[in-house]
PyMOL Python script that loads the backbone (N, CA, C, O; Angstrom):
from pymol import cmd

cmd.read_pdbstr("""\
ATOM      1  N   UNK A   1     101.749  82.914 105.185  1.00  0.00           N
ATOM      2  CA  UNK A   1     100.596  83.379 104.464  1.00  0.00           C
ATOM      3  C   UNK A   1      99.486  83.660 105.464  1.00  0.00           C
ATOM      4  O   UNK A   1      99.247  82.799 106.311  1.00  0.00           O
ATOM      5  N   UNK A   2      98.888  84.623 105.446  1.00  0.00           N
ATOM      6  CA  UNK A   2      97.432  84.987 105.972  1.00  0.00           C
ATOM      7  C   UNK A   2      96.551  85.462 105.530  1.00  0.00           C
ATOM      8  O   UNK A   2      96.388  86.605 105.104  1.00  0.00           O
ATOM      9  N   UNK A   3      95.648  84.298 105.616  1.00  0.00           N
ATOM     10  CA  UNK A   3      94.137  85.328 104.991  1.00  0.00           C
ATOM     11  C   UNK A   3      93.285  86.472 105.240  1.00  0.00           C
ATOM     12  O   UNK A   3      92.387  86.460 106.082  1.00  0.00           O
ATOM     13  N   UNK A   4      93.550  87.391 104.554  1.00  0.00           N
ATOM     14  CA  UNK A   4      92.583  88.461 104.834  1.00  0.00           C
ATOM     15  C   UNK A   4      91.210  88.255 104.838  1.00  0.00           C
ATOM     16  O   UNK A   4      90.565  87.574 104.039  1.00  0.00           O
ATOM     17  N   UNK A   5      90.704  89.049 106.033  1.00  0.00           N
ATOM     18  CA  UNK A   5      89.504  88.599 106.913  1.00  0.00           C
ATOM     19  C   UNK A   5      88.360  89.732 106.567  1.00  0.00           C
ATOM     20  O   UNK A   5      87.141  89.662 106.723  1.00  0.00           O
ATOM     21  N   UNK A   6      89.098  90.706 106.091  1.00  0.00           N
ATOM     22  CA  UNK A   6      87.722  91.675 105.984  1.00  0.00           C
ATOM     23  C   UNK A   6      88.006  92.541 104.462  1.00  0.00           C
ATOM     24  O   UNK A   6      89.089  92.996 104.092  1.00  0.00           O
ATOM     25  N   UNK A   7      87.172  92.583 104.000  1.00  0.00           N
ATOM     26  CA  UNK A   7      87.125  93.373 102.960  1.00  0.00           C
ATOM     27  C   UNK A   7      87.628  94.987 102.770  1.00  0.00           C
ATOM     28  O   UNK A   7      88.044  95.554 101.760  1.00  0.00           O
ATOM     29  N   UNK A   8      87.452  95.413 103.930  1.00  0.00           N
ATOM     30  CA  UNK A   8      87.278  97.058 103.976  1.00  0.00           C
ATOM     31  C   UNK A   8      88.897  97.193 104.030  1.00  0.00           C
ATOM     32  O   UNK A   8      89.155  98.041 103.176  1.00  0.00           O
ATOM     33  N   UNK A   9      89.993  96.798 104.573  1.00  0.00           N
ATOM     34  CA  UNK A   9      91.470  96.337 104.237  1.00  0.00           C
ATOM     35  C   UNK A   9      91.778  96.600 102.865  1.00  0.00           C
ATOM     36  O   UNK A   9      92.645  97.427 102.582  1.00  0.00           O
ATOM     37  N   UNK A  10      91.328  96.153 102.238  1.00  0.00           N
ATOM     38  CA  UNK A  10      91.912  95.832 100.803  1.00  0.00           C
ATOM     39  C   UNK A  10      91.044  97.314  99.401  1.00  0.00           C
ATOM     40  O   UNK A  10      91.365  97.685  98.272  1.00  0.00           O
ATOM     41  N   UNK A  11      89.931  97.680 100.355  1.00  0.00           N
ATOM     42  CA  UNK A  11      88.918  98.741  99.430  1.00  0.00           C
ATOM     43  C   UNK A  11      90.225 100.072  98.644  1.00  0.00           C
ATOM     44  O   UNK A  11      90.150 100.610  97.539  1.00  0.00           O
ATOM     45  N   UNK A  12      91.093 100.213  99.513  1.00  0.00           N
ATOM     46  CA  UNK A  12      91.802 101.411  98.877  1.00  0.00           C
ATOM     47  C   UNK A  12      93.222 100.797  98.097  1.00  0.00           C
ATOM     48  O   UNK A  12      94.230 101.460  97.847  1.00  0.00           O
ATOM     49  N   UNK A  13      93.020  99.472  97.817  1.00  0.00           N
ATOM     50  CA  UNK A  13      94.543  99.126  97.093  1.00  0.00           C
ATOM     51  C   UNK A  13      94.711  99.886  96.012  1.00  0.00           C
ATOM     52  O   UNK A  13      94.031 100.896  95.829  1.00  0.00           O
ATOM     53  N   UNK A  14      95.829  99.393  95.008  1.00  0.00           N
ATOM     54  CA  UNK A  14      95.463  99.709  93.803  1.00  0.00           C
ATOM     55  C   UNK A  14      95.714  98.321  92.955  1.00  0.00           C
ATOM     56  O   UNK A  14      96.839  97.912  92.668  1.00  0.00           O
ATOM     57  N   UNK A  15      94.698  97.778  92.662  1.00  0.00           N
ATOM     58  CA  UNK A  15      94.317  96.266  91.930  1.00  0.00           C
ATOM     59  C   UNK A  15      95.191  96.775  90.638  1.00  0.00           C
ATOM     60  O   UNK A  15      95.482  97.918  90.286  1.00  0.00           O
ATOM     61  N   UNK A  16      95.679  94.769  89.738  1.00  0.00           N
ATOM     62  CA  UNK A  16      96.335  94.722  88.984  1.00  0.00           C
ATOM     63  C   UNK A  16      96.552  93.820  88.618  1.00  0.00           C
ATOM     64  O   UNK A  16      96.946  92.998  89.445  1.00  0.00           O
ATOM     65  N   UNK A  17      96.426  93.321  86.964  1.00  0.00           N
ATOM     66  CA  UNK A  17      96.013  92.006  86.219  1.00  0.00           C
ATOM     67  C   UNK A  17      97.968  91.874  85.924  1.00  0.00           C
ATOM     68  O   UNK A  17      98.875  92.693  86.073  1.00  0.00           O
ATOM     69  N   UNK A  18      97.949  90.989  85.639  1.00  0.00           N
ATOM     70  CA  UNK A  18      99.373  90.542  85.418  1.00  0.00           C
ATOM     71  C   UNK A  18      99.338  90.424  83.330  1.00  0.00           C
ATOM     72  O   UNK A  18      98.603  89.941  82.468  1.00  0.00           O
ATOM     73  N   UNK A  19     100.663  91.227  83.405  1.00  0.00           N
ATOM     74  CA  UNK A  19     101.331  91.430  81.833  1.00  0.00           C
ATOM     75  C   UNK A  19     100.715  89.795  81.068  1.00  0.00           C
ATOM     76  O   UNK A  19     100.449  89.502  79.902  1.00  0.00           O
ATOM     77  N   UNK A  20     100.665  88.996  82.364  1.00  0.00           N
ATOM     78  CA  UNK A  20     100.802  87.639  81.161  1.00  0.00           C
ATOM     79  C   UNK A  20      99.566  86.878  81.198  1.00  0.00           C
ATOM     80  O   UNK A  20      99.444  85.690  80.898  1.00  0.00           O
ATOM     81  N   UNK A  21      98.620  87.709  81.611  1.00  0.00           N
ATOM     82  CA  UNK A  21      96.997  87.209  81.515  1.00  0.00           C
ATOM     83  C   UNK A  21      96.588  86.677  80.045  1.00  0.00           C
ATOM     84  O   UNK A  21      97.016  87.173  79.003  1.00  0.00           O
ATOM     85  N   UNK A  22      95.419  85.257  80.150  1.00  0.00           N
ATOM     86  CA  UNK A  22      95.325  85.006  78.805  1.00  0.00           C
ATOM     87  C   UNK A  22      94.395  86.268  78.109  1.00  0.00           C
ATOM     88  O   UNK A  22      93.365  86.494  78.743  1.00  0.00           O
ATOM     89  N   UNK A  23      94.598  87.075  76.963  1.00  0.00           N
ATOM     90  CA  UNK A  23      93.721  87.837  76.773  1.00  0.00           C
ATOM     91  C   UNK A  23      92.314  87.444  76.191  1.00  0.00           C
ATOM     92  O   UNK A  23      91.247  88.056  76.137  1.00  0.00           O
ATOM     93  N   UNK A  24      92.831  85.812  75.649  1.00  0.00           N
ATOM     94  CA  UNK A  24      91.441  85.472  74.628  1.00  0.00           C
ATOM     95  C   UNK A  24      90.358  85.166  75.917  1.00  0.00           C
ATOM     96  O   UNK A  24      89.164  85.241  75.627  1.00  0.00           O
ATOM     97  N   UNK A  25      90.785  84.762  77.582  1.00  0.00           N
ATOM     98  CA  UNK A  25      89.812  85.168  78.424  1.00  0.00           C
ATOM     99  C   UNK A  25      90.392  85.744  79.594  1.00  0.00           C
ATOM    100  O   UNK A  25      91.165  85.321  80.454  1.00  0.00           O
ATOM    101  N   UNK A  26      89.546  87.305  79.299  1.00  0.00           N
ATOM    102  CA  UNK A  26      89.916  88.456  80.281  1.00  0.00           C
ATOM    103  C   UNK A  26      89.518  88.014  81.650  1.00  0.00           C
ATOM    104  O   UNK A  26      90.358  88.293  82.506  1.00  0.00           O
ATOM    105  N   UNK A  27      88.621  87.494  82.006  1.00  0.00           N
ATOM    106  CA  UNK A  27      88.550  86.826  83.619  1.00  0.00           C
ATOM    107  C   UNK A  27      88.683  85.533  84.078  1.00  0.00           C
ATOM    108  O   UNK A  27      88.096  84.909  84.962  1.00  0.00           O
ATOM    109  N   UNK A  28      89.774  85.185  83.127  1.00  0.00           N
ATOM    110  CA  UNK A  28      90.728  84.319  84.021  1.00  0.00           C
ATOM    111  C   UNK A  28      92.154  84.367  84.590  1.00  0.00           C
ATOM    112  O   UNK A  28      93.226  83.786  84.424  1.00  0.00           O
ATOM    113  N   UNK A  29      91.633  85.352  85.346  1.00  0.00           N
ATOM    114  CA  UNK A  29      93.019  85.558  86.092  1.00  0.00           C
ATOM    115  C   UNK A  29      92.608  86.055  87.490  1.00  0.00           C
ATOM    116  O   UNK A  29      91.461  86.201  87.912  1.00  0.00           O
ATOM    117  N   UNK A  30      94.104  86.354  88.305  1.00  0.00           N
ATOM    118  CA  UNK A  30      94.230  86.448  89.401  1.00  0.00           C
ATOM    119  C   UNK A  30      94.582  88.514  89.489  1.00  0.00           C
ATOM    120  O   UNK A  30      95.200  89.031  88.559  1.00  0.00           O
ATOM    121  N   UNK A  31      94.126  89.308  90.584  1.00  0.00           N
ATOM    122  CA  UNK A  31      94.681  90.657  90.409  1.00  0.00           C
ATOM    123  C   UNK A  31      95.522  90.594  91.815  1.00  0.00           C
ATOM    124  O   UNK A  31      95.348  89.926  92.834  1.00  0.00           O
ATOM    125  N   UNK A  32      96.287  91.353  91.527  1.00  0.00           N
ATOM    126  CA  UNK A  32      97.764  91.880  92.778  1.00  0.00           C
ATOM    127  C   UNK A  32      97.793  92.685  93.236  1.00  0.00           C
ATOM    128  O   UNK A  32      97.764  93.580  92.391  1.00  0.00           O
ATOM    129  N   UNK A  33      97.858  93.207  94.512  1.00  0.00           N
ATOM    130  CA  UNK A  33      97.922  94.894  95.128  1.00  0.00           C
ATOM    131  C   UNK A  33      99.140  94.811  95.721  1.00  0.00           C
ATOM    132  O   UNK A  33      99.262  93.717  96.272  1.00  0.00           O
ATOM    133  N   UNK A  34     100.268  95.637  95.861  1.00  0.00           N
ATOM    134  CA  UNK A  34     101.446  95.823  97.145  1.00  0.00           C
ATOM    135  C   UNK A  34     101.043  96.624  97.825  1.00  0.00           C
ATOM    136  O   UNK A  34     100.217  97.492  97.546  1.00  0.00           O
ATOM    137  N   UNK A  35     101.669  96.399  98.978  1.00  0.00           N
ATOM    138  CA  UNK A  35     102.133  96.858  99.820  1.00  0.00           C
ATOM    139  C   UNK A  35     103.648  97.117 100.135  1.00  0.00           C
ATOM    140  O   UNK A  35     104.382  96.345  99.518  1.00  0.00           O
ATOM    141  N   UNK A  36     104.396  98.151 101.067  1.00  0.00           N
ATOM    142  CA  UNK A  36     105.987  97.927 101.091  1.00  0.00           C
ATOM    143  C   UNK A  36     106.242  96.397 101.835  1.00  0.00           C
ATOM    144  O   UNK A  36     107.230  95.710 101.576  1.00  0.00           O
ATOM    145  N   UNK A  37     105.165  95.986 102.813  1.00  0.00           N
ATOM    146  CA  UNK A  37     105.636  94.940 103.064  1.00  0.00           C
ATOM    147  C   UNK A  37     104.140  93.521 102.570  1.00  0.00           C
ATOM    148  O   UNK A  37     104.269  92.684 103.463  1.00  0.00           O
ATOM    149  N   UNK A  38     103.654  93.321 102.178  1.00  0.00           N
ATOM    150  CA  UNK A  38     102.212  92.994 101.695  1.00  0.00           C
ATOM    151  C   UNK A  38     102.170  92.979 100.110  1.00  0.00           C
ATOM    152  O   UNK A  38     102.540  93.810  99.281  1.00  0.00           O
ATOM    153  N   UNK A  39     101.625  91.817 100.002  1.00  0.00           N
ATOM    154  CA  UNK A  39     101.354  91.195  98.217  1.00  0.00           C
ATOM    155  C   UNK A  39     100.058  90.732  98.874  1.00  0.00           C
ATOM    156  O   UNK A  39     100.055  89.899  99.781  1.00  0.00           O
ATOM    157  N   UNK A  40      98.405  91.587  98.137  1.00  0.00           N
ATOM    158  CA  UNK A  40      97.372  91.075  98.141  1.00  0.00           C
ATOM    159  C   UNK A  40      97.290  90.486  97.014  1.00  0.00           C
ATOM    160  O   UNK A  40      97.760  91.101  96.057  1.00  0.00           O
ATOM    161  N   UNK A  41      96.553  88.850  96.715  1.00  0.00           N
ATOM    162  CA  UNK A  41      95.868  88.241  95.328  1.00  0.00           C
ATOM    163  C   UNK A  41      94.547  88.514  95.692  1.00  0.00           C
ATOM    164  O   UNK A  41      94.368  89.240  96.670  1.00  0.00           O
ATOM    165  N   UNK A  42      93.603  88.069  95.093  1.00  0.00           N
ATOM    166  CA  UNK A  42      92.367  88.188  94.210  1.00  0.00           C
ATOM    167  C   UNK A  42      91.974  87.413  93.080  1.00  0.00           C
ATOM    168  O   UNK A  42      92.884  86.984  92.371  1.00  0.00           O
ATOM    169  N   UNK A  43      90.582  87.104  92.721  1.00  0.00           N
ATOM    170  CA  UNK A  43      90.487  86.367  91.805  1.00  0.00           C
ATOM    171  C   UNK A  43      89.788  87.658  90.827  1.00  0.00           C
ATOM    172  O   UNK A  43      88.855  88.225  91.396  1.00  0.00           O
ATOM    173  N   UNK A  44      90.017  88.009  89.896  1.00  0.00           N
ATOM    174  CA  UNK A  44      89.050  88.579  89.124  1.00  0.00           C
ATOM    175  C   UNK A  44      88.080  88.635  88.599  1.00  0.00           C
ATOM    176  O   UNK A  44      87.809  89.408  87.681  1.00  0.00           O
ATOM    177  N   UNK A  45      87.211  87.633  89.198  1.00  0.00           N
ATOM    178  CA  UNK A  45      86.166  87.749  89.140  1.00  0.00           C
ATOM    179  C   UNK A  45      85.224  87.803  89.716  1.00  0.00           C
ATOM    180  O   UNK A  45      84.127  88.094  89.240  1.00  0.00           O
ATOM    181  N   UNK A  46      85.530  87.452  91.208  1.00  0.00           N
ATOM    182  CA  UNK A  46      84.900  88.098  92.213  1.00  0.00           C
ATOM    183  C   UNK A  46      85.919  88.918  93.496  1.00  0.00           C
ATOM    184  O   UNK A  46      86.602  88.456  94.409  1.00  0.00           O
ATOM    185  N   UNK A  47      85.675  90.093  93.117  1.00  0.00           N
ATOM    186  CA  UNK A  47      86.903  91.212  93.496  1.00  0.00           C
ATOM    187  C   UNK A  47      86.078  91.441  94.814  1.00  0.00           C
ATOM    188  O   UNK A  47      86.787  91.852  95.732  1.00  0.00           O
ATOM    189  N   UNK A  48      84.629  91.260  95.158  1.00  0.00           N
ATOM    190  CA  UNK A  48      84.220  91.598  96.628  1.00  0.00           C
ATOM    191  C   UNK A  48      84.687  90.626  97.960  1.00  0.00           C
ATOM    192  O   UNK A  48      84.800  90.812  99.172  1.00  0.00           O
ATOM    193  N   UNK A  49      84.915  89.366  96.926  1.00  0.00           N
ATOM    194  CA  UNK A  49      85.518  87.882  97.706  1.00  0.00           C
ATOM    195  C   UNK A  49      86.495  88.411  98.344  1.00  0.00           C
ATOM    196  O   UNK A  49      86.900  89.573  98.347  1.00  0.00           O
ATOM    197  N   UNK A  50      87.121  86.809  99.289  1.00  0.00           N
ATOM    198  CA  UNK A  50      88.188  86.927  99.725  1.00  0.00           C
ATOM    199  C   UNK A  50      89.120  87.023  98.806  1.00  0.00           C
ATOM    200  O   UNK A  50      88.898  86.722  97.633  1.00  0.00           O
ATOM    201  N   UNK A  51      90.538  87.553  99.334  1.00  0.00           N
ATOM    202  CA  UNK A  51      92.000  87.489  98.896  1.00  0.00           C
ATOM    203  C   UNK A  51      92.702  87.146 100.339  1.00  0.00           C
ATOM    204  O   UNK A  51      92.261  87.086 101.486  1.00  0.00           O
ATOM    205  N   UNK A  52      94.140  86.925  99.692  1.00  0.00           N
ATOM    206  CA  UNK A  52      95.443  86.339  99.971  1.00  0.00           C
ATOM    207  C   UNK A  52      95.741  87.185 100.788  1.00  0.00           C
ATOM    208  O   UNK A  52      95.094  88.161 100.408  1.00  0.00           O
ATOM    209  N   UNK A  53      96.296  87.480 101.676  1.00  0.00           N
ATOM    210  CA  UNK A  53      97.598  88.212 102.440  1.00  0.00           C
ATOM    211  C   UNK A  53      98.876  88.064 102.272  1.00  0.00           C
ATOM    212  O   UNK A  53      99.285  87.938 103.426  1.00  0.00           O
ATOM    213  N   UNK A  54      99.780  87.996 101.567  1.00  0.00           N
ATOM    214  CA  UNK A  54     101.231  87.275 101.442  1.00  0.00           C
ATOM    215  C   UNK A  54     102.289  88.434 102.129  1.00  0.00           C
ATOM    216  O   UNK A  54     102.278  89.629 101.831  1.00  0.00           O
ATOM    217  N   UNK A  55     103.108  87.855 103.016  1.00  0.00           N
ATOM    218  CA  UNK A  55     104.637  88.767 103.127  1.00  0.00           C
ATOM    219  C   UNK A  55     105.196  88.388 101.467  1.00  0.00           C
ATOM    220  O   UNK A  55     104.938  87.561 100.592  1.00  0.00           O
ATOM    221  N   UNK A  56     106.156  89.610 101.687  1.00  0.00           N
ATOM    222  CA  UNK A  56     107.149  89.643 100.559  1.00  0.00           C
ATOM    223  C   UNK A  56     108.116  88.262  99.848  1.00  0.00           C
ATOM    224  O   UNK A  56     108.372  87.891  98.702  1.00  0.00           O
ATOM    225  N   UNK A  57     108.458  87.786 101.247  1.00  0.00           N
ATOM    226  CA  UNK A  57     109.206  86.491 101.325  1.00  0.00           C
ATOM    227  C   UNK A  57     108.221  85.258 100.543  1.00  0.00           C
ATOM    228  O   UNK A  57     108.518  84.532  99.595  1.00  0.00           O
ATOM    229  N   UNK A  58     107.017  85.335 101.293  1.00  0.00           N
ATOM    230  CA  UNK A  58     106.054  83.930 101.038  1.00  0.00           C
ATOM    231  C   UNK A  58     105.809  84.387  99.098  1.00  0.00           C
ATOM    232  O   UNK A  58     106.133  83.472  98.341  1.00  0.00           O
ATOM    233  N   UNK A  59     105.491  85.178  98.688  1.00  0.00           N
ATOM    234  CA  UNK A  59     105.649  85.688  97.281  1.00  0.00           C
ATOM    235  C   UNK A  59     106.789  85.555  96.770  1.00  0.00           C
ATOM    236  O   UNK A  59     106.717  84.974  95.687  1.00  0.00           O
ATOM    237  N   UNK A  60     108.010  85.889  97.125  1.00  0.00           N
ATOM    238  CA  UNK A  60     109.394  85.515  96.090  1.00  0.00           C
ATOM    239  C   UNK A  60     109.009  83.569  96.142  1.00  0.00           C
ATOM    240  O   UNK A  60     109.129  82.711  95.267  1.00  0.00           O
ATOM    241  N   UNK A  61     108.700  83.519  97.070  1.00  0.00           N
ATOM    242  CA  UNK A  61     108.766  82.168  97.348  1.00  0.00           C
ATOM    243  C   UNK A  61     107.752  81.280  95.880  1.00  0.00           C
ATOM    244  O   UNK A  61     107.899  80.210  95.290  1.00  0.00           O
ATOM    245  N   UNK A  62     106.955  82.186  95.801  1.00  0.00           N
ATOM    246  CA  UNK A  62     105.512  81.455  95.456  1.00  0.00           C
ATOM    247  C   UNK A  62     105.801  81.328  93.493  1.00  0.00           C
ATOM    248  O   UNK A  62     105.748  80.499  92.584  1.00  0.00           O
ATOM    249  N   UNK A  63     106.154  82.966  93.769  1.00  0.00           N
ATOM    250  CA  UNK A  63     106.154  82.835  92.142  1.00  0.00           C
ATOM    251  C   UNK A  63     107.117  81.882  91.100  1.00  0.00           C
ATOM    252  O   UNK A  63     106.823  81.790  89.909  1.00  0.00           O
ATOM    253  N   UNK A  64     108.055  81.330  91.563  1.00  0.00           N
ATOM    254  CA  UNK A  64     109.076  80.853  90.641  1.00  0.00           C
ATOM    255  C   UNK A  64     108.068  79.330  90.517  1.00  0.00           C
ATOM    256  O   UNK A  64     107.544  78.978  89.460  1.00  0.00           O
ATOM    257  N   UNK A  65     107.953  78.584  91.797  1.00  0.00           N
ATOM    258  CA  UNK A  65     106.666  77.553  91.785  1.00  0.00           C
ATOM    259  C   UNK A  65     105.646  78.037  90.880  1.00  0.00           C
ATOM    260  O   UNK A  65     106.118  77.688  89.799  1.00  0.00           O
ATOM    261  N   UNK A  66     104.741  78.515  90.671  1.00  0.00           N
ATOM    262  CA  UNK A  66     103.645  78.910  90.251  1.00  0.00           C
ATOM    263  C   UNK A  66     104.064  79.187  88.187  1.00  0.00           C
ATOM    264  O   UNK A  66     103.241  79.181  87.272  1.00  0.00           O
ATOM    265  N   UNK A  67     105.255  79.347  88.114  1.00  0.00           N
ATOM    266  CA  UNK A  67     105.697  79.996  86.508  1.00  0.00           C
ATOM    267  C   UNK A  67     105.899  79.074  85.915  1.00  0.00           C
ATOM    268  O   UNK A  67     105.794  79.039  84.689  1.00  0.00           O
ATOM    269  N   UNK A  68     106.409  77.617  86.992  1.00  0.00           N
ATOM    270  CA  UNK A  68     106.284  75.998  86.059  1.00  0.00           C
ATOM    271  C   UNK A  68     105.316  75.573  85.362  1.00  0.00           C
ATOM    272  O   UNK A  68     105.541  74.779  84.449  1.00  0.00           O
ATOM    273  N   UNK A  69     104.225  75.944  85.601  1.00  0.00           N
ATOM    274  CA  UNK A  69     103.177  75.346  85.362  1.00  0.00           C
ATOM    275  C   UNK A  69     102.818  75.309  83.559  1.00  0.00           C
ATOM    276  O   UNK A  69     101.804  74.749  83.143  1.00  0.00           O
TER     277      UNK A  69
END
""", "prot")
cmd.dss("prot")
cmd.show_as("cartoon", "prot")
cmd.util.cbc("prot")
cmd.orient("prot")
């Protein structure tokens, strides 16, 4: 995992709320950008903040952990 350090990186993604966001509150969630090799997170609610850097691997990795919950 590495944290992305600068904002201007991430300005041309294309951001993205996940199918399984609670809808009764729209900003609580996390948004996703790819890359072919790059999974950016985000918090949605402050989208100027930092985000995540993830390889592909550290993400297969993350999500099956993260779906227990």
């Amino acid at each position: 995992m590495i944290r992305k350090t600068s904002a201007e990186d991430a300005s041309e993604l294309m951001w993205f709320k996940s199918s399984y966001s609670d809808t009764s509150n729209p900003n609580d969630c996390v948004e996703i950008a790819t890359t072919p090799s790059t999974i950016y997170v985000r918090d949605s609610k402050h989208t100027v903040g930092p985000s995540l850097k993830l390889t592909r691997e550290a993400w297969a990795s993350f999500v099956p952990y993260a779906s227990e919950s």
